[in-house]
ZALUM-772217 format. One line per field, with one value per residue (C-alpha): chain; residue in one letter; z, x, y; residue number from 1. Coordinates in nm, 2 decimals. Layout:
BEGIN
rodo A, ... .
nuvex a, ... .
z Z, ... .
x X, ... .
y Y, ... .
dovo NUM, ... .
***
This chain:
BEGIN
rodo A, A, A, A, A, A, A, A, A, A, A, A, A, A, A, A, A, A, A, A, A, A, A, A, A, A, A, A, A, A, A, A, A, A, A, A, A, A, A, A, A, A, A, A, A, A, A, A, A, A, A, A, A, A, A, A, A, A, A, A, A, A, A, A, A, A, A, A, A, A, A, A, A, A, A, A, A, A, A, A, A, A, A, A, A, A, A, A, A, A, A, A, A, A, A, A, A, A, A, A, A, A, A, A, A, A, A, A, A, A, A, A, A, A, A, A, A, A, A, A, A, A, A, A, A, A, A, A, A, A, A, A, A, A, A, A, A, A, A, A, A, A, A, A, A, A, A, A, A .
nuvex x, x, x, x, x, x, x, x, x, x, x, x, x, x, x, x, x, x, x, x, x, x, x, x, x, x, x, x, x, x, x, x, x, x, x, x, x, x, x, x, x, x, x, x, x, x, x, x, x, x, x, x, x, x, x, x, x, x, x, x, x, x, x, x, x, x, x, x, x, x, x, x, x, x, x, x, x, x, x, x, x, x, x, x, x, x, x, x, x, x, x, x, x, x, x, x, x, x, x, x, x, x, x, x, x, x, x, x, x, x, x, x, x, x, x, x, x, x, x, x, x, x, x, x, x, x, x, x, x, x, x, x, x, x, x, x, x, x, x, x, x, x, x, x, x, x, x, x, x .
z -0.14, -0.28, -0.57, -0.68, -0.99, -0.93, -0.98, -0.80, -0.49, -0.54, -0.57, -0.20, -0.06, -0.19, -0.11, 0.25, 0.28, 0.19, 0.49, 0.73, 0.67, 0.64, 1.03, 1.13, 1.05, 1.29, 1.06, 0.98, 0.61, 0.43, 0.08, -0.09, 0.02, -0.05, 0.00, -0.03, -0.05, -0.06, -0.14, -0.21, -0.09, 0.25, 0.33, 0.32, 0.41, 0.45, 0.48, 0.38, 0.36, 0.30, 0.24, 0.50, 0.37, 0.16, 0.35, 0.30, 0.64, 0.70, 0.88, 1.23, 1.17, 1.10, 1.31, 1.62, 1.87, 1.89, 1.94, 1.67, 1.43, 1.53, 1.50, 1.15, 1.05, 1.14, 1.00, 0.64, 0.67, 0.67, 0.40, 0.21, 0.35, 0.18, -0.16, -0.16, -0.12, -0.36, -0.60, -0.56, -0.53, -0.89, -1.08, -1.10, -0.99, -0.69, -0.73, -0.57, -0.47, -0.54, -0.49, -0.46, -0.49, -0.33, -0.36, -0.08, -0.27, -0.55, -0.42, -0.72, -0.68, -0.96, -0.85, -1.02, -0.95, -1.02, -1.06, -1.09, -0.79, -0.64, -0.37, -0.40, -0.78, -0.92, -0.98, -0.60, -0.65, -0.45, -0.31, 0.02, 0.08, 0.29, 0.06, -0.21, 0.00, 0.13, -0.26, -0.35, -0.05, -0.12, -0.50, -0.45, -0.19, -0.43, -0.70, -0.56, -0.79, -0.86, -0.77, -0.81, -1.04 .
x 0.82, 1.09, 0.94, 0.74, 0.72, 0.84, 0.54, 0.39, 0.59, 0.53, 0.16, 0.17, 0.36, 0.06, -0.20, -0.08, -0.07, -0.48, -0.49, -0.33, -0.56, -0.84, -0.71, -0.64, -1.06, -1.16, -1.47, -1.60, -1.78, -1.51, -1.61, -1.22, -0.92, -0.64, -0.26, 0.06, 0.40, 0.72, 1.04, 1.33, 1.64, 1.67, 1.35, 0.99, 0.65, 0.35, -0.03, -0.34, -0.72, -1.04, -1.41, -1.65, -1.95, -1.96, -1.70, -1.31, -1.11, -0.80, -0.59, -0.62, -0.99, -1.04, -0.76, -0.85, -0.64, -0.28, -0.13, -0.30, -0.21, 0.21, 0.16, 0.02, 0.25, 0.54, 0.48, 0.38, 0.71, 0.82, 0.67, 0.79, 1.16, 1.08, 0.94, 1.32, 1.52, 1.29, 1.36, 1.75, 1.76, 1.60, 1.75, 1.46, 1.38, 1.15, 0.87, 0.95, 0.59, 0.27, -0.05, -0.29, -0.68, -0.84, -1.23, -1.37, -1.70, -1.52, -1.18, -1.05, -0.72, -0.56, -0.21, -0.02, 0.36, 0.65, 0.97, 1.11, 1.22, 0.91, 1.09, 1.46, 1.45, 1.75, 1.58, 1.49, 1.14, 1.05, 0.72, 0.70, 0.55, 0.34, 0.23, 0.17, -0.06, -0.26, -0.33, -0.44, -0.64, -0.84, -0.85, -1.00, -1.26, -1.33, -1.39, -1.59, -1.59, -1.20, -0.93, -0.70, -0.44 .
y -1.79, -2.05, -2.18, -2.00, -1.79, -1.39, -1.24, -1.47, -1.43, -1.04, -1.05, -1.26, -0.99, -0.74, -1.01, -1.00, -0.62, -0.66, -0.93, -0.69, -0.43, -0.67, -0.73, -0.43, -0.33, -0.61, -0.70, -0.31, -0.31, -0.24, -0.17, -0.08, -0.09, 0.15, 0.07, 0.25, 0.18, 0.43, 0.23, 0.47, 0.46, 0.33, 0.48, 0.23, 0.39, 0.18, 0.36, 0.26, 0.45, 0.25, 0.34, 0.19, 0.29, 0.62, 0.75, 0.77, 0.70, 0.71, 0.40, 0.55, 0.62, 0.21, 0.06, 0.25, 0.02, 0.19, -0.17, -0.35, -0.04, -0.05, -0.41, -0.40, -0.12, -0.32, -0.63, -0.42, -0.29, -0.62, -0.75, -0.46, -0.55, -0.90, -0.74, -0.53, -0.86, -1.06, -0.75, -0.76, -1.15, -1.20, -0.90, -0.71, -0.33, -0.27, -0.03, 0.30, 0.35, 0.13, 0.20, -0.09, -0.11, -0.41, -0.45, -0.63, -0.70, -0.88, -0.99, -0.80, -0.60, -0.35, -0.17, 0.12, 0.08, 0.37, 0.28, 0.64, 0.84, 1.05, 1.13, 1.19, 1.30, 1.47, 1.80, 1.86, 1.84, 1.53, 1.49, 1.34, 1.02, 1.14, 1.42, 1.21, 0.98, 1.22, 1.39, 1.04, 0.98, 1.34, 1.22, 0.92, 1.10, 1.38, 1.11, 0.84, 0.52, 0.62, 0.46, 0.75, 0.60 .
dovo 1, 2, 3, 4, 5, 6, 7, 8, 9, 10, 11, 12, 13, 14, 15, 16, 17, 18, 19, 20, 21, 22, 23, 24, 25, 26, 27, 28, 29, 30, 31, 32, 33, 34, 35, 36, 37, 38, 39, 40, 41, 42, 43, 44, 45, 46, 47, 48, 49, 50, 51, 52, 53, 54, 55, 56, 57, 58, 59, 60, 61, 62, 63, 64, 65, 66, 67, 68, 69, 70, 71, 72, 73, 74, 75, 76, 77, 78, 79, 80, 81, 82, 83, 84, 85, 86, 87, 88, 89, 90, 91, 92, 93, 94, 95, 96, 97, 98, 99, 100, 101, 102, 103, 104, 105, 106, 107, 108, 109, 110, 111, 112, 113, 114, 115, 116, 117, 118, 119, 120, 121, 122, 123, 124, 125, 126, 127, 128, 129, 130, 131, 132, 133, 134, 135, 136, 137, 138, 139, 140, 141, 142, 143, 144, 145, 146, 147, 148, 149 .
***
């Protein structure tokens, strides 16, 4: 990433997130791709949905191999380990969640990014990542031509 500019080096880490789920659905017709990210705290979540088709699936639904899915999920958490020290390293704040849309049709990719705790706010009413993923997931299924931002 050395030498590049800082956006720059965060947009690689997103752009490999969309090649690890491009991966992980071993050549299904992907149409969109949907990625999210929970950085708070010590605490990183890594999920993604996608629509194959007309239909919404989640990441166990397109990366049906339990091997090539840990693999995948562990290597997103690194990247996301490398987004954290790219944040620190150049003064800037990391995203406490981001939620990505990549178009396979197009190449195009749009994100949302929060930099306010979702999780562990101050008035006890966090929302679990895995809450909040899910809502977005039915949103965007509920919605179809949404990207649920």
């Amino acid at each position: 990433m050395a030498g590049n500019s800082f956006e720059d080096d965060f947009m690689d880490v997103q752009s490999g997130l969309v090649s690890l789920c491009l991966e992980a659905a071993e050549g299904q017709p992907i149409r969109d791709i949907y990625i999210y990210a929970s950085l708070e705290g010590r605490m990183t979540v890594f999920n993604a949905f996608f629509r194959v088709g007309d239909a919404i699936l989640p990441l166990n639904q397109v990366a049906t191999d339990d091997d090539l899915r840990r693999r995948m999920l562990r290597l997103a958490h690194g990247d996301l380990a490398g987004l954290r020290r790219l944040c620190d390293e150049a003064g800037r704040p990391c995203p406490t969640q981001i939620r990505g849309h990549y178009i396979a049709g197009t190449g195009s990719y749009r994100a949302d990014y929060a930099y306010d705790p979702i999780v562990a706010r101050d008035d006890g009413m966090g929302v679990a990542p895995g809450a909040t993923f899910a809502a977005w997931m039915h949103a965007v299924a509920s919605a179809p031509g949404e990207d649920g931002f």
